[in-house]
PASEKOL-764609 format. One record per residue (C-alpha): residue in three letters; x, y, z. Coordinates in steps of 0.2 Angstrom, whole numbers, padded with zeros to 4 digits, always signed. Example, Ala and Ser with C-alpha at 12.3 -4.5 7.8 and 13.67 -1.06 7.14 Angstrom:
<atoms>
ala+0062-0022+0039/ser+0068-0005+0036/
</atoms>
This chain:
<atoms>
unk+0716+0575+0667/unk+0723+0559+0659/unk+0713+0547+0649/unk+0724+0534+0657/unk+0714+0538+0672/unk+0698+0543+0665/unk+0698+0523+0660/unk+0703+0517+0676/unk+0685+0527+0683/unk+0676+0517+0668/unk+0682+0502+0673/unk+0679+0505+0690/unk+0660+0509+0688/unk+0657+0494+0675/unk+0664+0483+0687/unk+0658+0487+0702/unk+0674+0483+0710/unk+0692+0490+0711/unk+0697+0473+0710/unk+0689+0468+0693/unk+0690+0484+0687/unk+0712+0484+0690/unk+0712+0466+0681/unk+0703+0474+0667/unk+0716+0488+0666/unk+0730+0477+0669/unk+0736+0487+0683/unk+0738+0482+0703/unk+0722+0489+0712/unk+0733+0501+0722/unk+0738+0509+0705/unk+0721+0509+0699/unk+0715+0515+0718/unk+0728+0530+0714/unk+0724+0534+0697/unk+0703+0536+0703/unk+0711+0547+0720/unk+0721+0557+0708/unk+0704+0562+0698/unk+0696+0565+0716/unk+0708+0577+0721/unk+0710+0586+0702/unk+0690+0587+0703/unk+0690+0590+0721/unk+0675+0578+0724/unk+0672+0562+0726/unk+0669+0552+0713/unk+0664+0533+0719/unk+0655+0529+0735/unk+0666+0514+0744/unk+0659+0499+0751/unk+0660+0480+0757/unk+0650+0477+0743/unk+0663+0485+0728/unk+0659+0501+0721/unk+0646+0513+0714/unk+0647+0530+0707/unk+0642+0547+0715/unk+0630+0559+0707/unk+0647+0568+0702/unk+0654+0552+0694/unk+0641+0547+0685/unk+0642+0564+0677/unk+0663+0561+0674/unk+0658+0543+0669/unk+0644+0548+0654/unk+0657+0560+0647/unk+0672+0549+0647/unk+0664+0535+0638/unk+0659+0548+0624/unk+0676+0553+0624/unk+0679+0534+0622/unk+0669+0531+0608/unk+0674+0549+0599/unk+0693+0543+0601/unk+0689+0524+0593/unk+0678+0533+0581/unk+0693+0544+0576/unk+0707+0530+0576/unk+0695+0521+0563/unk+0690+0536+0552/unk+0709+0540+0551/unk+0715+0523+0546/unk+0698+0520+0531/unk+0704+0536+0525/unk+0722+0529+0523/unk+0713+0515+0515/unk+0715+0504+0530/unk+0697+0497+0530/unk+0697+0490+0548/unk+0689+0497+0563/unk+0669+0494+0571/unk+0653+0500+0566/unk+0638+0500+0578/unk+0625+0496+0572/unk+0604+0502+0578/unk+0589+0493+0571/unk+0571+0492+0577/unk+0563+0474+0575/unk+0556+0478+0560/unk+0573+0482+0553/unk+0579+0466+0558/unk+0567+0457+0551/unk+0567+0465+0533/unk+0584+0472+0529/unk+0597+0468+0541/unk+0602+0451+0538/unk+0606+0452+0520/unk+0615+0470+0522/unk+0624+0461+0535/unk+0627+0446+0524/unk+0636+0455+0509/unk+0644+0468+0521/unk+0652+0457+0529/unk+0661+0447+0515/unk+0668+0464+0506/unk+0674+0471+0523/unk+0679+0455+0535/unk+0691+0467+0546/unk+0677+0479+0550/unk+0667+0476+0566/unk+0647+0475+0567/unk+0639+0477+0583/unk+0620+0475+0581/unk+0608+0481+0593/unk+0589+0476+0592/unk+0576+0491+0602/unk+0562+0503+0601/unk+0562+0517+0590/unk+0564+0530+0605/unk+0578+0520+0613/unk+0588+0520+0595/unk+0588+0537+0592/unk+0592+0541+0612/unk+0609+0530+0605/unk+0610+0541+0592/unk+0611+0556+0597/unk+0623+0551+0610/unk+0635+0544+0597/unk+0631+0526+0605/unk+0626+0521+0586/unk+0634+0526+0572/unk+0615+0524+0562/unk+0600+0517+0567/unk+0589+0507+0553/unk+0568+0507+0554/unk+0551+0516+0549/unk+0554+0534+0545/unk+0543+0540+0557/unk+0533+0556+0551/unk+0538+0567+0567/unk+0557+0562+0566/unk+0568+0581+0568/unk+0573+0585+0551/unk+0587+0597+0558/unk+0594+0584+0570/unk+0596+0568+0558/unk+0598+0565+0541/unk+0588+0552+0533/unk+0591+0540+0517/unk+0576+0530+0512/unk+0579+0513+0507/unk+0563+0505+0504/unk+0543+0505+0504/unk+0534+0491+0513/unk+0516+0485+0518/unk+0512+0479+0534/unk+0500+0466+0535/unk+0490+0457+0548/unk+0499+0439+0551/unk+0492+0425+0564/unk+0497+0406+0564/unk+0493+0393+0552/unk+0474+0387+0555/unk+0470+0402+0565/unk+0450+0405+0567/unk+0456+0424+0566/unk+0459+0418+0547/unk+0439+0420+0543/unk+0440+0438+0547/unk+0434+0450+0530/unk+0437+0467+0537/unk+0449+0474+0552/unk+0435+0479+0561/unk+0434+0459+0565/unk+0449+0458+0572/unk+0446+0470+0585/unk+0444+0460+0598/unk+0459+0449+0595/unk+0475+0450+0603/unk+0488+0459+0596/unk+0504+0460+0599/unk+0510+0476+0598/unk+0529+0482+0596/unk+0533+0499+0605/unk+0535+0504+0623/unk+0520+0502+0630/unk+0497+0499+0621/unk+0502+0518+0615/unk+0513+0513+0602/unk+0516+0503+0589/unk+0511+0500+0572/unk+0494+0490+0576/unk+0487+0504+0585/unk+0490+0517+0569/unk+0484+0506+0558/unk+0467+0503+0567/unk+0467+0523+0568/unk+0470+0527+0549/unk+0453+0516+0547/unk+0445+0528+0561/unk+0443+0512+0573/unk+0449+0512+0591/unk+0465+0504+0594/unk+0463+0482+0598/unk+0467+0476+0614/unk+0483+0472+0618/unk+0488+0453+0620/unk+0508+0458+0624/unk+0521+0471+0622/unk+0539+0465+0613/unk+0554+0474+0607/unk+0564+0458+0598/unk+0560+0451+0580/unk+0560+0430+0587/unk+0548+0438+0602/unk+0534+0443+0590/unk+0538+0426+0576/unk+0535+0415+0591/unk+0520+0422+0598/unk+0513+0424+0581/unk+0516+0406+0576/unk+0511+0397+0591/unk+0499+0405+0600/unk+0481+0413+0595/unk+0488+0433+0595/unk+0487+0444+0578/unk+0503+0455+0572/unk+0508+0467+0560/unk+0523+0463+0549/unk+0534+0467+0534/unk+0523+0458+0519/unk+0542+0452+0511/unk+0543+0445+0528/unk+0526+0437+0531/unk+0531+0429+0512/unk+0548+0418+0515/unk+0546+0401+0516/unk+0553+0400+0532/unk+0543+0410+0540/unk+0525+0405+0530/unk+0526+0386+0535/unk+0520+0393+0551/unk+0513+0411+0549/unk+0498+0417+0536/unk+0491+0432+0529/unk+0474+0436+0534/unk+0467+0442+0519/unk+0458+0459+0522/unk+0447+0473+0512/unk+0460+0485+0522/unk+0475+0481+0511/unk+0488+0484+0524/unk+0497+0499+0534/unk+0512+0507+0520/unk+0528+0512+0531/unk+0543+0518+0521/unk+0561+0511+0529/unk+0577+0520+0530/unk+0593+0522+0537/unk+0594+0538+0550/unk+0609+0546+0553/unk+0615+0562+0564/unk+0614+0576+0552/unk+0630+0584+0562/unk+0640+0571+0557/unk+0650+0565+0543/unk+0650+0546+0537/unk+0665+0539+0538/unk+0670+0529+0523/unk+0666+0512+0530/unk+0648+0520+0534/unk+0644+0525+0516/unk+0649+0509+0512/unk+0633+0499+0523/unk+0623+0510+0517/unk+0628+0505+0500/unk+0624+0489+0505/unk+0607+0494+0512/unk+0600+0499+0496/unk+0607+0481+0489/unk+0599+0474+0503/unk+0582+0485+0500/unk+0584+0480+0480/unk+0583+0460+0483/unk+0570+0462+0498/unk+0559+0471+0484/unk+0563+0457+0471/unk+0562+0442+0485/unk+0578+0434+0480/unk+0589+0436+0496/unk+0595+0420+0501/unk+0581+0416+0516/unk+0567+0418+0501/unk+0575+0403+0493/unk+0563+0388+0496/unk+0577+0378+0501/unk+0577+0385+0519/unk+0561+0379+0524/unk+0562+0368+0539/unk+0548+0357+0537/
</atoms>
């Protein structure tokens, strides 16, 4: 089996169509037609289901498909780790973090990072907690940043704690919601929750840690501007980072209500798989995590400078 052809089947099954997929390669589509045949015959199956439509995988090359793209990833991965050991810094990182993440520590790591490693790569992807570490263990992350949460496999990932933050109860500027004392007011408010679905997210623990029901549920999101908008323009209430909640960007339109119930503590790290070994470029953003984690805590990162206010 040839990992010229083994591409040619990815391209095929991210196209769609043979077509697509032979432009992508650089390759006629006879040639690429052949190469996806060849793999048919070698397996003795078939592989994609033909139509006037393009193309979609079978059961059996869905399975060939998952595989190759690991074997894509691993081979990148291995180009990149050779080369930083050589002391060739180049090559791509990729990059999870859960909105929370985002919010807090991602844009200054990314800020520093950056300007001491320009030829490295930074692919960022913004989901839920579960989804993250589904990437992760399937090597489509190299880390994934968020809340440590407490029932997190200690054999399967290795975890590096960066920081220690509050999460508080935010709503917009002038909201009625501002009168409440105690969180047990604010239980008929609605919340905007970030998780999958009104099971999760850190609204729901932080009513429970008080022994009160979980509030209703105003709307679901996964994306950090998602929960800033609805928070500052309409009548919902939401958890975030108290560093967050404080920059002056974000506090022109966004308050604190101030409660007896102080705030629900998460601690943030980075989670790595435990079965791996950081490449050198990897120990270096973590590095820069913990600077990153250092100015969050001190409130001197550049978006805490008064000077980006809008208004």
């Amino acid at each position: 089996m040839k990992l010229v052809t083994l591409n040619a089947l990815v391209a095929a099954i991210e196209e769609g169509s043979l077509r697509s997929a032979a432009r992508r390669a650089g390759v006629s589509q006879p040639a690429l037609t052949k190469m996806i045949r060849e793999l048919e015959i070698e397996l003795a199956t078939t592989l994609l289901t033909r139509s006037s439509r393009g193309v979609t995988p079978t059961a059996q090359g869905k399975v060939l498909y998952e595989r190759a793209v690991k074997a894509q990833r691993e081979l990148r991965s291995a180009v990149d780790e050779i080369n930083q050991m050589d002391g060739r810094l180049i090559g791509e990182l990729r990059v999870g973090a859960v909105p929370l993440a985002v919010m807090l520590l991602v844009p200054e790591t990314l800020r520093t990072f950056v300007q001491e490693f320009p030829d490295i790569r930074l692919r960022v992807a913004e989901e839920l907690y579960v989804a993250q570490l589904h990437k992760l263990r399937s090597g489509e992350v190299d880390i994934t940043i968020g809340g440590i949460p407490d029932d997190l496999a200690t054999g399967e990932f290795f975890v590096e704690p960066l920081l220690k933050t509050t999460m508080v109860a935010t709503v917009r500027k002038g909201s009625p919601w501002l009168k409440a004392k105690e969180l047990a007011d604010l239980q008929s408010a609605r919340w905007v929750y970030t998780g999958s679905n009104s099971e999760s997210g850190y609204a729901k623990l932080f009513f429970e840690h008080h022994g009160l029901a979980a509030p209703k549920v105003g709307a679901i999101v996964n994306s950090t501007l998602a929960l800033l908008s609805l928070v500052a323009s309409g009548d919902y209430v939401a958890l975030m980072p108290i560093q967050i909640a404080r920059l002056p960007i974000v506090a022109q339109f966004v308050s604190i209500i101030d409660l007896a119930e102080v705030g629900y503590e998460l601690e943030v790290g980075a989670i790595l798989r435990s079965d791996s070994v950081p490449s050198p470029v990897l120990r270096n953003l973590i590095a820069h995590l913990h600077r990153a984690a250092y100015h969050v805590n001190r409130g001197d990162t550049p978006l805490s400078d008064p000077r980006y206010n809008l208004t």
